[in-house]
PDB file as gemmi writes it, atoms N, CA and C in Angstrom:
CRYST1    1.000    1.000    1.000  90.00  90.00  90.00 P 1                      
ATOM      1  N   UNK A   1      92.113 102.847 132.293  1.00  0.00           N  
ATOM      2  CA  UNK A   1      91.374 103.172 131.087  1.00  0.00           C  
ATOM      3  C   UNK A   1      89.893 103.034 131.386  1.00  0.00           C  
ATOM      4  N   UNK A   2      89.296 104.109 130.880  1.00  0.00           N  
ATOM      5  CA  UNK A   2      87.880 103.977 131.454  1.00  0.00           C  
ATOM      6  C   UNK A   2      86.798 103.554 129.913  1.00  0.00           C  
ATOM      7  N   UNK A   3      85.549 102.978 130.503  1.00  0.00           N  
ATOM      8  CA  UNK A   3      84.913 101.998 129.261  1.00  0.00           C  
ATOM      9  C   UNK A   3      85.026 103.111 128.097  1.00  0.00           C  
ATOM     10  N   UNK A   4      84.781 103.766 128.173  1.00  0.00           N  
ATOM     11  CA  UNK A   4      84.617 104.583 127.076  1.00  0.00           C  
ATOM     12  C   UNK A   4      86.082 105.250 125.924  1.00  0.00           C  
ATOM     13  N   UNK A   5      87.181 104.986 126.754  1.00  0.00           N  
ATOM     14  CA  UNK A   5      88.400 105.511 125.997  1.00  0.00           C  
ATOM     15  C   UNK A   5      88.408 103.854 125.047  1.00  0.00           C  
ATOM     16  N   UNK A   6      88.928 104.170 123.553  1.00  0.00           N  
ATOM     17  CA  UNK A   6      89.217 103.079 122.894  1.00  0.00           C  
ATOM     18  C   UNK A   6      90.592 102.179 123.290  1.00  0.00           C  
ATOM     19  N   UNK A   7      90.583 100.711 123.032  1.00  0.00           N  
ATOM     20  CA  UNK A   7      91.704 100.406 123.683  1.00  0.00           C  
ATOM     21  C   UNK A   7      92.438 100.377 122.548  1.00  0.00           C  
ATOM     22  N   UNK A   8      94.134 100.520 123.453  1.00  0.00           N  
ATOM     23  CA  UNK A   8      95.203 100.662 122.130  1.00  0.00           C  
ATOM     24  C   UNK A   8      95.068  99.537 121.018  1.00  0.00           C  
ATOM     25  N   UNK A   9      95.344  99.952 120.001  1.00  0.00           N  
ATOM     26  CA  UNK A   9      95.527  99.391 118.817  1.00  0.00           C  
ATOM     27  C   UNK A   9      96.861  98.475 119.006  1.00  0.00           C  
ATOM     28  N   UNK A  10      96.524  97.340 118.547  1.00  0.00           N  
ATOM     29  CA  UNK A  10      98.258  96.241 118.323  1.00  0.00           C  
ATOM     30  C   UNK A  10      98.607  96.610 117.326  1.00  0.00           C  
ATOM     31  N   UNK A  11     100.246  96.286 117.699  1.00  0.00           N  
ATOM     32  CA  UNK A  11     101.240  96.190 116.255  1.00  0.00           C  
ATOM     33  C   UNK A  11     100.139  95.710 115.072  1.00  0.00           C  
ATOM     34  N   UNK A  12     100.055  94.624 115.091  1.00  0.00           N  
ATOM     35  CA  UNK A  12      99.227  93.868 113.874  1.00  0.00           C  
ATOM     36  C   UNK A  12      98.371  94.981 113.596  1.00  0.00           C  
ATOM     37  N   UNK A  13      97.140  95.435 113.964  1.00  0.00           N  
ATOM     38  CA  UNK A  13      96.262  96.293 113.754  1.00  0.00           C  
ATOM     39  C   UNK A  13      96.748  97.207 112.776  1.00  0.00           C  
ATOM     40  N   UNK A  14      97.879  98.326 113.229  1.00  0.00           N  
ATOM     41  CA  UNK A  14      98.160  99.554 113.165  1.00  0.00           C  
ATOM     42  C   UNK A  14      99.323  99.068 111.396  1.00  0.00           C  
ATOM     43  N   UNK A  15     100.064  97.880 111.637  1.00  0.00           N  
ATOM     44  CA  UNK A  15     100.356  97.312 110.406  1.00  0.00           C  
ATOM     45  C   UNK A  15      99.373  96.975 109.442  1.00  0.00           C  
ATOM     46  N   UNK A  16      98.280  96.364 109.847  1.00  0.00           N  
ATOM     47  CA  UNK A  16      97.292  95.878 108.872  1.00  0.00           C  
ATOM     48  C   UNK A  16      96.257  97.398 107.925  1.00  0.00           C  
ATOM     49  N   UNK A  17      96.684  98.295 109.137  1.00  0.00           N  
ATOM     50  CA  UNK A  17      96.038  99.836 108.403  1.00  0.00           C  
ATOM     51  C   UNK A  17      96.336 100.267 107.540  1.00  0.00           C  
ATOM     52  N   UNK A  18      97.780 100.574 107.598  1.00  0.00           N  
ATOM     53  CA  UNK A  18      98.829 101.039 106.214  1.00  0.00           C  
ATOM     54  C   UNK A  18      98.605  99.812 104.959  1.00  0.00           C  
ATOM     55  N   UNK A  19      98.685  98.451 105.379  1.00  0.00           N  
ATOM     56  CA  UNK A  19      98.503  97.387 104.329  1.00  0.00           C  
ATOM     57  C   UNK A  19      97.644  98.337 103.396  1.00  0.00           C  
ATOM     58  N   UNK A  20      96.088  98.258 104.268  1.00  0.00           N  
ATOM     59  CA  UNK A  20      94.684  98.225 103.697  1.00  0.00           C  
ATOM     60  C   UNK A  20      94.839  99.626 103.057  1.00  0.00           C  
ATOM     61  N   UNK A  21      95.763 100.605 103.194  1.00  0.00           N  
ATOM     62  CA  UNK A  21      95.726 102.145 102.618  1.00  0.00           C  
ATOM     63  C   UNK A  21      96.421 101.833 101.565  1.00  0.00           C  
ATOM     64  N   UNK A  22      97.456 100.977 101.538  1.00  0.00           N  
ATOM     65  CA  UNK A  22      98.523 100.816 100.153  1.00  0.00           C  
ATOM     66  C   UNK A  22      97.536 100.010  99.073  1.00  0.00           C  
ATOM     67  N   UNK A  23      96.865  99.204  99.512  1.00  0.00           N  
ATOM     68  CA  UNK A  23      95.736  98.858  98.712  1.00  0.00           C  
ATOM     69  C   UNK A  23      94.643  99.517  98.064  1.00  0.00           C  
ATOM     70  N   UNK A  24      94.552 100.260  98.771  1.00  0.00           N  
ATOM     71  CA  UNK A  24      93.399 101.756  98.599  1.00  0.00           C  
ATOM     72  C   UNK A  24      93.773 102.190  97.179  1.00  0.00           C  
ATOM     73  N   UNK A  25      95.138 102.769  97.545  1.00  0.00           N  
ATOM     74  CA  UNK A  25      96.185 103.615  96.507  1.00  0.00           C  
ATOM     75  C   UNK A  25      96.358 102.639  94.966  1.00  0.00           C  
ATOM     76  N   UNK A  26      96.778 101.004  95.220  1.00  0.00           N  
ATOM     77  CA  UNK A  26      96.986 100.424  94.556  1.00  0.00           C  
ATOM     78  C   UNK A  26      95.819 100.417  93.585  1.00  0.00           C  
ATOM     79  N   UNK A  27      94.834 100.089  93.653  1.00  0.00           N  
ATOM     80  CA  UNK A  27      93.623 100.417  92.848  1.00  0.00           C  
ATOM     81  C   UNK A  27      93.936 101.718  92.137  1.00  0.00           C  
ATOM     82  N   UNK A  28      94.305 102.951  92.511  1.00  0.00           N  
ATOM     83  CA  UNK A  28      94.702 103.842  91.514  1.00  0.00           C  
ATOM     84  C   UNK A  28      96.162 104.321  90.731  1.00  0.00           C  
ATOM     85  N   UNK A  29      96.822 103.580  91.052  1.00  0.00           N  
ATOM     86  CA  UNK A  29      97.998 103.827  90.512  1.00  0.00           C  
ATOM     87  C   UNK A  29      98.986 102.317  90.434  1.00  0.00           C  
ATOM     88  N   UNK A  30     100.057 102.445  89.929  1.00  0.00           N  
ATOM     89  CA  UNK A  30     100.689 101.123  89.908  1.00  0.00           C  
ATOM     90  C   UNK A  30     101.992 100.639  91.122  1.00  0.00           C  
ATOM     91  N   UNK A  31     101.619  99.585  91.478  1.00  0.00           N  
ATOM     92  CA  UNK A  31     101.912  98.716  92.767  1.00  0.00           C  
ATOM     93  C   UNK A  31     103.509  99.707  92.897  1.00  0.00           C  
ATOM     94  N   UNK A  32     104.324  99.582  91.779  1.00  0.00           N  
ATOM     95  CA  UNK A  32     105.264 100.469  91.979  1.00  0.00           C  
ATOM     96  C   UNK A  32     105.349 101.984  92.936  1.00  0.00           C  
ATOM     97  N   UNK A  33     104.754 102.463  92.521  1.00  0.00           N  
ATOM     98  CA  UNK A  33     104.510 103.623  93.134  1.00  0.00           C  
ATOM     99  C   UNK A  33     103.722 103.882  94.325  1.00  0.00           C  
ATOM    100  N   UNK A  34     103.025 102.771  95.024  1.00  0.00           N  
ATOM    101  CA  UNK A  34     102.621 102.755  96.016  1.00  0.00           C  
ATOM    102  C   UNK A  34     103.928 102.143  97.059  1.00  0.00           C  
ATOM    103  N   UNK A  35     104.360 101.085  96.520  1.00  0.00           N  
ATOM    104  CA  UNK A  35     105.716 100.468  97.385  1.00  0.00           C  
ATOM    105  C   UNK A  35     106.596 101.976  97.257  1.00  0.00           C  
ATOM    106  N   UNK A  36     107.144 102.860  96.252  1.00  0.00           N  
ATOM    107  CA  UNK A  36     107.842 103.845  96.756  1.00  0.00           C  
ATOM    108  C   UNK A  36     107.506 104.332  97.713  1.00  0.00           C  
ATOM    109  N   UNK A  37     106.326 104.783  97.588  1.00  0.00           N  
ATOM    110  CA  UNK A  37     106.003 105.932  98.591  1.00  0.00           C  
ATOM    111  C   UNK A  37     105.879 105.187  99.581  1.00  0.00           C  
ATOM    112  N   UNK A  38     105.497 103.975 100.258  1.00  0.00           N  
ATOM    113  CA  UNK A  38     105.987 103.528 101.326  1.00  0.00           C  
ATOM    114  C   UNK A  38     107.118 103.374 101.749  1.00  0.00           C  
ATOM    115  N   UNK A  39     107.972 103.097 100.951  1.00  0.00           N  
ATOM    116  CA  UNK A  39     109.070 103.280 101.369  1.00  0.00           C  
ATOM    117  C   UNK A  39     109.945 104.414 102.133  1.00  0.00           C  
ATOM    118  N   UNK A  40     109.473 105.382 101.050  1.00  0.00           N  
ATOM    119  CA  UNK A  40     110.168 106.988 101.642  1.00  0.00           C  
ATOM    120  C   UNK A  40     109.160 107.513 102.595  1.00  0.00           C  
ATOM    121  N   UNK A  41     107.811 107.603 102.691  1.00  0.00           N  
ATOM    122  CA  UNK A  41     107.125 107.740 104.206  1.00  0.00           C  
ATOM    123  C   UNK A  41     107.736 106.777 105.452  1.00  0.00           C  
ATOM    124  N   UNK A  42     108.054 105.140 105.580  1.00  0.00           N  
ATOM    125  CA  UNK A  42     108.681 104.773 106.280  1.00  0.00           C  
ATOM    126  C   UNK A  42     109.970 104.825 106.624  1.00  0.00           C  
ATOM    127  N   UNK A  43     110.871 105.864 106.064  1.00  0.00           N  
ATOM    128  CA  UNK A  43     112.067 106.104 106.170  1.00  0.00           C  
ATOM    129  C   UNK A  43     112.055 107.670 106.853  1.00  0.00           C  
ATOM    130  N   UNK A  44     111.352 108.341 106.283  1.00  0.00           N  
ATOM    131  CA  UNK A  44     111.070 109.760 106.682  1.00  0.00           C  
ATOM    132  C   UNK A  44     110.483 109.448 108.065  1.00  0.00           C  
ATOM    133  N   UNK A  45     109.590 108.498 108.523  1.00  0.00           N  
ATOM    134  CA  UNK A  45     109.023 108.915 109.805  1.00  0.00           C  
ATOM    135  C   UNK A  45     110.015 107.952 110.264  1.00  0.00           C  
ATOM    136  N   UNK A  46     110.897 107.527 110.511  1.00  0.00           N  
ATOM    137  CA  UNK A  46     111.881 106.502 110.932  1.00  0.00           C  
ATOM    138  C   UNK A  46     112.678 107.658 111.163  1.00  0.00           C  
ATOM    139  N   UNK A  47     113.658 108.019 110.874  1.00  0.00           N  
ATOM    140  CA  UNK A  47     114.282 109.488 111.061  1.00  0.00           C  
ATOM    141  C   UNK A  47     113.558 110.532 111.751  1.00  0.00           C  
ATOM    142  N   UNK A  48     112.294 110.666 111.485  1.00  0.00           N  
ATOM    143  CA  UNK A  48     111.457 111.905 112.332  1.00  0.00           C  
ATOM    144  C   UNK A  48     111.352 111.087 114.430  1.00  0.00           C  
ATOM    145  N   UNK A  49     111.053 109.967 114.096  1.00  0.00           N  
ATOM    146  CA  UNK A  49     110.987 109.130 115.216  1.00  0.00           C  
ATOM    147  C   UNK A  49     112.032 108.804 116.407  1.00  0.00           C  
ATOM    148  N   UNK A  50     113.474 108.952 115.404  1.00  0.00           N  
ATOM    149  CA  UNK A  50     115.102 108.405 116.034  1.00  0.00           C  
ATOM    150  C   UNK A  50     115.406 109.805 116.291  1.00  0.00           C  
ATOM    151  N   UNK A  51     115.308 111.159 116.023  1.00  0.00           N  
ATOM    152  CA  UNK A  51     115.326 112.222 115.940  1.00  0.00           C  
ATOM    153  C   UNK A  51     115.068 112.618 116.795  1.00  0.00           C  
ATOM    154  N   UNK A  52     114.032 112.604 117.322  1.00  0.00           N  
ATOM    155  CA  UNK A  52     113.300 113.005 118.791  1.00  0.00           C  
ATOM    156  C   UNK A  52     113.782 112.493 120.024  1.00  0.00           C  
ATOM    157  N   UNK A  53     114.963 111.466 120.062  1.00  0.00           N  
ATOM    158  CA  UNK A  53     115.731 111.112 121.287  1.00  0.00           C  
ATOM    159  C   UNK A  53     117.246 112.065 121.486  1.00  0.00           C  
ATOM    160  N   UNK A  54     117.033 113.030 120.495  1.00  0.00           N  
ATOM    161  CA  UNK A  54     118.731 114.114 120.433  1.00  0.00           C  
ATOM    162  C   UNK A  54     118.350 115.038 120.321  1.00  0.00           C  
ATOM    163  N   UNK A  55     119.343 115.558 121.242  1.00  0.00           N  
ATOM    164  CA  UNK A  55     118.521 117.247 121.997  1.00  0.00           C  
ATOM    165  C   UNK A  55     119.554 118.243 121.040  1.00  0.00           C  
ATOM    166  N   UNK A  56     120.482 117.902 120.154  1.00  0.00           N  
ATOM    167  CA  UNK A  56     121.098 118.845 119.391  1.00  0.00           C  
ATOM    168  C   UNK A  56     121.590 117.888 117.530  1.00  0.00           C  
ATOM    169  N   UNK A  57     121.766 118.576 116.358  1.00  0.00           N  
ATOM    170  CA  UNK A  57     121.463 118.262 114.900  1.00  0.00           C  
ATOM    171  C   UNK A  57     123.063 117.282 114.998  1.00  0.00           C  
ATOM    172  N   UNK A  58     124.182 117.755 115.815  1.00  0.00           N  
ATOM    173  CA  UNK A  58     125.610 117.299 115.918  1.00  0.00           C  
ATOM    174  C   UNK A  58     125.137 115.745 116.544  1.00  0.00           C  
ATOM    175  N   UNK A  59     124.647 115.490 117.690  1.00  0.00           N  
ATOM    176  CA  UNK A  59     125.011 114.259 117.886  1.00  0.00           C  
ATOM    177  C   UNK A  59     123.434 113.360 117.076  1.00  0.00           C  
ATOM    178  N   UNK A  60     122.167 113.868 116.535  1.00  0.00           N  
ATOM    179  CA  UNK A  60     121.911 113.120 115.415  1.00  0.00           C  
ATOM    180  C   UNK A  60     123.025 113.008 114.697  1.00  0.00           C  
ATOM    181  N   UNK A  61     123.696 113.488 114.136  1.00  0.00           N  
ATOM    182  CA  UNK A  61     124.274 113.110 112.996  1.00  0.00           C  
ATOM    183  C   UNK A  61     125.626 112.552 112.945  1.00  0.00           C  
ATOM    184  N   UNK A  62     125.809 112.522 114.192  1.00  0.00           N  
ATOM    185  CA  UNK A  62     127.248 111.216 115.341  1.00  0.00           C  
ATOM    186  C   UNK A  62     126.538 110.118 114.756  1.00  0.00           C  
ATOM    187  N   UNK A  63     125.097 109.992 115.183  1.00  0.00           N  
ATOM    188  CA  UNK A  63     124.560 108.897 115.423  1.00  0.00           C  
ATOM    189  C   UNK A  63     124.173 108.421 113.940  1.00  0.00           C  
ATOM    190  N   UNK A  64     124.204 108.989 112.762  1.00  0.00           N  
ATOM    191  CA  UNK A  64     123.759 108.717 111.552  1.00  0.00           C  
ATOM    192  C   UNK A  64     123.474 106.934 110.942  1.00  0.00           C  
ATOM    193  N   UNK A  65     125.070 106.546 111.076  1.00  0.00           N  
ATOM    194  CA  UNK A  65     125.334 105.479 110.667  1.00  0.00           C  
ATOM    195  C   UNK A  65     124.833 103.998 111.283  1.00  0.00           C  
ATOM    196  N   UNK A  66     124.751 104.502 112.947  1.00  0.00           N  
ATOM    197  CA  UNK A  66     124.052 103.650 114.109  1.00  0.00           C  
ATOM    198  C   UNK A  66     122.740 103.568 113.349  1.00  0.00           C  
ATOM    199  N   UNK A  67     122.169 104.561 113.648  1.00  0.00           N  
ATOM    200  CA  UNK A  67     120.463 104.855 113.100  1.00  0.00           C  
ATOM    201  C   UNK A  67     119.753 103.945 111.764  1.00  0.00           C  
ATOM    202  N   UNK A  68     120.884 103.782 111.119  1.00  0.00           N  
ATOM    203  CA  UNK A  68     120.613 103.807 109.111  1.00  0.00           C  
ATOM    204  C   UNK A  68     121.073 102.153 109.358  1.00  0.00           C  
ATOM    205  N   UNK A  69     122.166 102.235 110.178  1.00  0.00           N  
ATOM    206  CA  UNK A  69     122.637 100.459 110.381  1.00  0.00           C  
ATOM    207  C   UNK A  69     120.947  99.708 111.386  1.00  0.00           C  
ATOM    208  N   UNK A  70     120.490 100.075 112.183  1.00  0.00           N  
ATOM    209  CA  UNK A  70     119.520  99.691 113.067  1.00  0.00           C  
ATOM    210  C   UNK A  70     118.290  99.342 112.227  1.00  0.00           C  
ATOM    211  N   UNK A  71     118.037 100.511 111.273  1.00  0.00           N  
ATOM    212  CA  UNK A  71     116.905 100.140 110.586  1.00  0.00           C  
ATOM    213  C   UNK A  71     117.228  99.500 109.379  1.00  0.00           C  
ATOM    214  N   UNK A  72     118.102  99.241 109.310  1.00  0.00           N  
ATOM    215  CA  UNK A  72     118.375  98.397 107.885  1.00  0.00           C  
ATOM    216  C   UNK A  72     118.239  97.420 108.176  1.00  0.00           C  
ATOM    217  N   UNK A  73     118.578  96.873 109.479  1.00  0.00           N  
ATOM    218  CA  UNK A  73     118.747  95.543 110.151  1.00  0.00           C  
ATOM    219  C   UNK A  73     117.275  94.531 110.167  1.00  0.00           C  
ATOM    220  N   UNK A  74     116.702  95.871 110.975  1.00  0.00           N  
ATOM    221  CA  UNK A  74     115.343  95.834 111.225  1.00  0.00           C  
ATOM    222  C   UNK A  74     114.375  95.293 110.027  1.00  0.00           C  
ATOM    223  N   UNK A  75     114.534  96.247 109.296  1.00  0.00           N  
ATOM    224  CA  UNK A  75     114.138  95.980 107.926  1.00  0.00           C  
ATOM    225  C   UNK A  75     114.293  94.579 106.844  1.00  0.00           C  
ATOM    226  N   UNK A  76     115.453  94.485 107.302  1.00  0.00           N  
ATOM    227  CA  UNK A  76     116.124  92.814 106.208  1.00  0.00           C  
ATOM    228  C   UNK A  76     115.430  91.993 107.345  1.00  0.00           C  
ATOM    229  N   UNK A  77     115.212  91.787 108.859  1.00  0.00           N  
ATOM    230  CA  UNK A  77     114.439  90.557 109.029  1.00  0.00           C  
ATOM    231  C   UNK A  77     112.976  90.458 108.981  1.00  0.00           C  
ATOM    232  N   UNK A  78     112.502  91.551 108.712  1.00  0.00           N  
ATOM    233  CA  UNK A  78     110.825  91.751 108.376  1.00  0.00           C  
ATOM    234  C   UNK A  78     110.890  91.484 107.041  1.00  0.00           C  
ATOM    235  N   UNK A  79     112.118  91.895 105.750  1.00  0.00           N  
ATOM    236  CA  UNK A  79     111.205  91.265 104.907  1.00  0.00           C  
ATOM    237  C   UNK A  79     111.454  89.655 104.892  1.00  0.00           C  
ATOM    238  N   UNK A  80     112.545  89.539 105.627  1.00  0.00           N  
ATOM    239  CA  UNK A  80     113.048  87.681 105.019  1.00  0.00           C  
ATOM    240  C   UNK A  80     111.711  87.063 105.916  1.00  0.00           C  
ATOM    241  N   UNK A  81     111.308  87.627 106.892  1.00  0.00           N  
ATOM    242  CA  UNK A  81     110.030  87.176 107.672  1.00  0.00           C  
ATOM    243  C   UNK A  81     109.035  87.135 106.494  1.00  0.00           C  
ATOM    244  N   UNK A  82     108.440  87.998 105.988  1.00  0.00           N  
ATOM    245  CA  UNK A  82     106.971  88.202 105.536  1.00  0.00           C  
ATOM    246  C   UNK A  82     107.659  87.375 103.610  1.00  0.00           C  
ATOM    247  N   UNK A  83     109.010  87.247 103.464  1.00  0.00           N  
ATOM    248  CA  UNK A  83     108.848  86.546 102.379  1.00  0.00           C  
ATOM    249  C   UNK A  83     109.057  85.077 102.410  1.00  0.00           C  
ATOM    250  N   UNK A  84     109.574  84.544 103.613  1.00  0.00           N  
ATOM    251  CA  UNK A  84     108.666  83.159 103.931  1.00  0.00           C  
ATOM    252  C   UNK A  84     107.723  83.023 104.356  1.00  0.00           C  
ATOM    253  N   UNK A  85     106.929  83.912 104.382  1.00  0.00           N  
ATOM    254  CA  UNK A  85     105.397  83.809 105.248  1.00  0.00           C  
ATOM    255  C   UNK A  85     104.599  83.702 103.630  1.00  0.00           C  
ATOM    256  N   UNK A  86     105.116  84.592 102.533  1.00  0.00           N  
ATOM    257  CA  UNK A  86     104.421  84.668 101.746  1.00  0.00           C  
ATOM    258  C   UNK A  86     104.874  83.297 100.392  1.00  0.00           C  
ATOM    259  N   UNK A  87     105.784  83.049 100.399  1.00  0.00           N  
ATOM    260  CA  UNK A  87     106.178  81.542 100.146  1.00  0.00           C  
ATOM    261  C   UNK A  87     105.892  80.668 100.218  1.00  0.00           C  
ATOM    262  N   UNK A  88     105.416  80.462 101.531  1.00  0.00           N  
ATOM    263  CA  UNK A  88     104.763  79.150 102.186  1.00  0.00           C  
ATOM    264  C   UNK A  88     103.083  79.318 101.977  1.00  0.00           C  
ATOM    265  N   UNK A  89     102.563  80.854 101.337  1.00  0.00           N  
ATOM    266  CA  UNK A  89     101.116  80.874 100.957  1.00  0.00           C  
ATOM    267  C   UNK A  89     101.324  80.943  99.545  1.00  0.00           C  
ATOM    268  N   UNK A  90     102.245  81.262  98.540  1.00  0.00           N  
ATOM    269  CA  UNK A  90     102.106  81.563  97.477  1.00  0.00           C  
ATOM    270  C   UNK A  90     100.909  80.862  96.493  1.00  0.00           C  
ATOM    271  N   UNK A  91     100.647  79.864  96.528  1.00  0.00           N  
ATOM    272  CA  UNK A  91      99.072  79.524  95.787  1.00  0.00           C  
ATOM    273  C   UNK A  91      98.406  80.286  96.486  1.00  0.00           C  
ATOM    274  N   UNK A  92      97.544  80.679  97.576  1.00  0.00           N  
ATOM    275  CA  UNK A  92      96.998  81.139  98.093  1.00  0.00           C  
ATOM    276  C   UNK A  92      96.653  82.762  97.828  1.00  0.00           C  
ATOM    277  N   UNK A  93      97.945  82.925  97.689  1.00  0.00           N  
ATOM    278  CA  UNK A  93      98.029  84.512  97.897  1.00  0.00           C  
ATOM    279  C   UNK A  93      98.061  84.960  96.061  1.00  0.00           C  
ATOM    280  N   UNK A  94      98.435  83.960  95.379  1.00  0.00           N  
ATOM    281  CA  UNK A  94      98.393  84.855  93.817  1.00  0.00           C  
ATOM    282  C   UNK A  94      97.134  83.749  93.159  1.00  0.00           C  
ATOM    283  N   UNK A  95      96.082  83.700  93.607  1.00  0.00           N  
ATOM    284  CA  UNK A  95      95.114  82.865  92.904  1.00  0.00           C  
ATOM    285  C   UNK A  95      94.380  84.057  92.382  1.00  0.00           C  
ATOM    286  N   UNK A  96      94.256  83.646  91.403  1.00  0.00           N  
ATOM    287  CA  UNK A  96      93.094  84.945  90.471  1.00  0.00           C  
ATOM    288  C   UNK A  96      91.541  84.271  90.346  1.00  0.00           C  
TER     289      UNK A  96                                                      
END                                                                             
């Protein structure tokens, strides 16, 4: 990498981006509707992402249940993660 190319962005970073955009949004609309649409953008590019390792629509869709089981998985220990993370700040984090 030469001085001038930017260096990669970390997980944290590239997570903390989307945070700071759902916040963006949140200011105009209600928290509801910003958590949807995260939701179905992170599901849509989750599928666009698992998609791109199958060279034909038949064995995506062999693989359906693998795919939907993997990220579900994935999913239930990030939030039980970030909802003891946010537990253990809760004064912190809802002080007005």
């Amino acid at each position: 990498m030469s001085e001038n190319e930017p260096a990669e962005k970390t997980f944290q970073q590239r997570a903390d981006e989307f945070i700071a955009l759902a916040n963006q949004q949140n200011a105009e609309t209600e928290v509801e509707n910003v958590n949807s649409a995260l939701l179905f953008s992170a599901a849509r590019f989750n599928v666009f992402s698992t998609s791109r390792q199958f060279d034909t629509v038949e064995k995506l869709e062999a693989d359906k249940q693998e795919v939907i089981n993997y990220f579900s998985k994935r999913y239930t220990e990030m939030l039980e993660q970030n909802f003891e993370e946010y537990s253990s700040r809760f004064d912190d984090y809802t002080q007005k």
